[in-house]
MISEMI-617690 format. One record per residue (C-alpha): z, x, y; residue in one letter. Coordinates in steps of 0.02 Angstrom, whole numbers, plus 50000, padded with zeros to 5 digits. Each point is the difference from the previous one (the first is absolute). Layout:
BEGIN
ZXYa ...
END
This chain:
BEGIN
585596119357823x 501195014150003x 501904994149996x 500325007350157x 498764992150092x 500744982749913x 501665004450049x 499055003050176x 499444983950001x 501634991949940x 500895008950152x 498764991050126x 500144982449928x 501775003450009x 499955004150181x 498754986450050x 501104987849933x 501475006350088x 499134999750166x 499764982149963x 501574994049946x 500705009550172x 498564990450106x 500364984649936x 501855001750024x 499805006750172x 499014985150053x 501304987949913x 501215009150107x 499254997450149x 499624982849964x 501674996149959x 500585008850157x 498674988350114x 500704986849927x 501795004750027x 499795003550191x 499144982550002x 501534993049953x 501065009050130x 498724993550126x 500434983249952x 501745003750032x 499715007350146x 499404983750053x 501214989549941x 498534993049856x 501435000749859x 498974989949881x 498445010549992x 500975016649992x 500634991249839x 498284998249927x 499805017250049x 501375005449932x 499614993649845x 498555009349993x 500635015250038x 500924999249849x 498604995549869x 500644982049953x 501715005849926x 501024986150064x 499574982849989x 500054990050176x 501024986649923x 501305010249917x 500665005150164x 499704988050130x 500834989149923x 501355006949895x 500435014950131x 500125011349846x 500235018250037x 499465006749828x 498394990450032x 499975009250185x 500595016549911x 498485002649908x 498695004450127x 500215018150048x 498645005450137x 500895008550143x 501204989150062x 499194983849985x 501364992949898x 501204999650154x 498284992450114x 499684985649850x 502094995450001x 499764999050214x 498514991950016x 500754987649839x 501674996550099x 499214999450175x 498734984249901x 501544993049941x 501065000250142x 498644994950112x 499534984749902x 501874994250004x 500225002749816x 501925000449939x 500765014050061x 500475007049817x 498205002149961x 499515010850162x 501605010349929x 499195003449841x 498715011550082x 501135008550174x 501165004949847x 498505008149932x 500035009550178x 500995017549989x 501025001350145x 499475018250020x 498234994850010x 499195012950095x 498174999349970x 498494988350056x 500624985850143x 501765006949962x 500644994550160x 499254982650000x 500504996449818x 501865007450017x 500334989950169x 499384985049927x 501355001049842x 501175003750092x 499794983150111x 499714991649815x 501635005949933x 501004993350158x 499264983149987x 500205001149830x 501675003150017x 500424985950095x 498924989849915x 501185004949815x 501754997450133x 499284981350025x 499514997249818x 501755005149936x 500824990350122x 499134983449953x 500105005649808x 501875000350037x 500124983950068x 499094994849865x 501245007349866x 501334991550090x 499274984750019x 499615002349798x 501725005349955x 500964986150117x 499064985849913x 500525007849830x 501615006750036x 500834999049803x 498285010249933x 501035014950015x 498575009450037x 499235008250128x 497834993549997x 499245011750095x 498164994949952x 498874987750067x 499055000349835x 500984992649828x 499175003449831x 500404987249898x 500405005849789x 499395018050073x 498234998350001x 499535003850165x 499604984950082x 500604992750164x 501364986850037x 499734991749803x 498044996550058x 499395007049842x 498735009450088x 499905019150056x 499785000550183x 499775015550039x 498285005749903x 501335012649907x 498605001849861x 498835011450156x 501295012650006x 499975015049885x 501835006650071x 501504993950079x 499885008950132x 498374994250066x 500574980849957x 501555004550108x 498775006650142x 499164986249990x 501594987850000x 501295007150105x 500204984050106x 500444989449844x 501335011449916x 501645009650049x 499605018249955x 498775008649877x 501254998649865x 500194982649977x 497964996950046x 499785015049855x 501274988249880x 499164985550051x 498115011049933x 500945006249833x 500904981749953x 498214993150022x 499085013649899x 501384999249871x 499714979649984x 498434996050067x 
END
């Protein structure tokens, strides 16, 4: 065989498998697009928990469905990438939460998520619906501080030579991360690979990220 009839030959192999690797990735495409408008459908209807098992889908199994629905945690959220179906998985996460009458901080883990110049698929459903989060929201944090400052006063009149100012609920005892002296952890610290997602996942027990983030380090620092 003459070497350019092999080099012939090599060109069509070539070729041939090219036309295969761009069939196959055309009908992943389309798949992945079938499934995608599935999930909107769901939406659509107001079917929040199957467009999350679509959504999944859609996105080849890069997230795991515990990561997020129960931690809230964007960079789990952050990793799919189809279209927009990171913004649809946050909504039809917070609209779960919110309408199972979950603690409001975790349905704020995912309408964070939301961009407020979301523009794209069910922008106007999604948008109106964080804004109506964020007012209740808002009054729900007014009430919260108002009771934690009752609290503190309560706190500080029934130790009024302390000479200090105990803003937390919580009290590790020694610096070991443990709650009011119990000797046990009671927050499942040990799940959380960041501060910030143990702070997401803990607003209602601690004053502001930073002392929930001091609260992480002195834990990690003397487990």
């Amino acid at each position: 065989m003459g070497k350019i009839m092999k080099i012939k030959i090599f060109v069509c192999l070539l070729v041939a498998a090219l036309a295969v690797y761009v069939t196959i990735g055309i009908v992943n495409d389309m798949k992945i697009e079938k499934v995608y408008k599935q999930a909107v459908t769901y939406m659509q209807a107001a079917e929040y928990e199957a467009a999350i098992e679509q959504l999944i889908l859609v996105n080849d199994g890069k997230i795991k469905k515990t990561d997020y629905l129960l931690y809230g945690s964007h960079a789990e959220i952050a990793k799919i990438s189809y279209k927009d179906s990171a913004t649809l998985l946050a909504y039809a996460l917070a609209k779960v939460s919110y309408e199972a009458g979950k603690d409001m901080n975790h349905t704020a883990c995912f309408v964070d998520f939301i961009s407020d110049g979301y523009n794209q698929t069910l922008s106007d459903e999604i948008i109106a619906f964080k804004q109506v989060f964020e007012t209740e929201y808002g009054v729900y944090q007014y009430e919260k501080s108002k009771k934690r400052a009752a609290e503190e006063e309560r706190l500080n009149k029934s130790a009024p030579n302390s000479g200090k100012n105990n803003r937390s609920a919580y009290k590790p005892s020694s610096g070991s991360g443990v709650k009011n002296g119990s000797g046990k952890e009671p927050y499942g610290i040990n799940d959380y690979d960041t501060p910030e997602d143990f702070y997401e996942s803990n607003r209602d027990e601690f004053w502001d990220y930073d002392e929930a983030q001091r609260y992480y380090n002195r834990y990690h620092e003397n487990p």
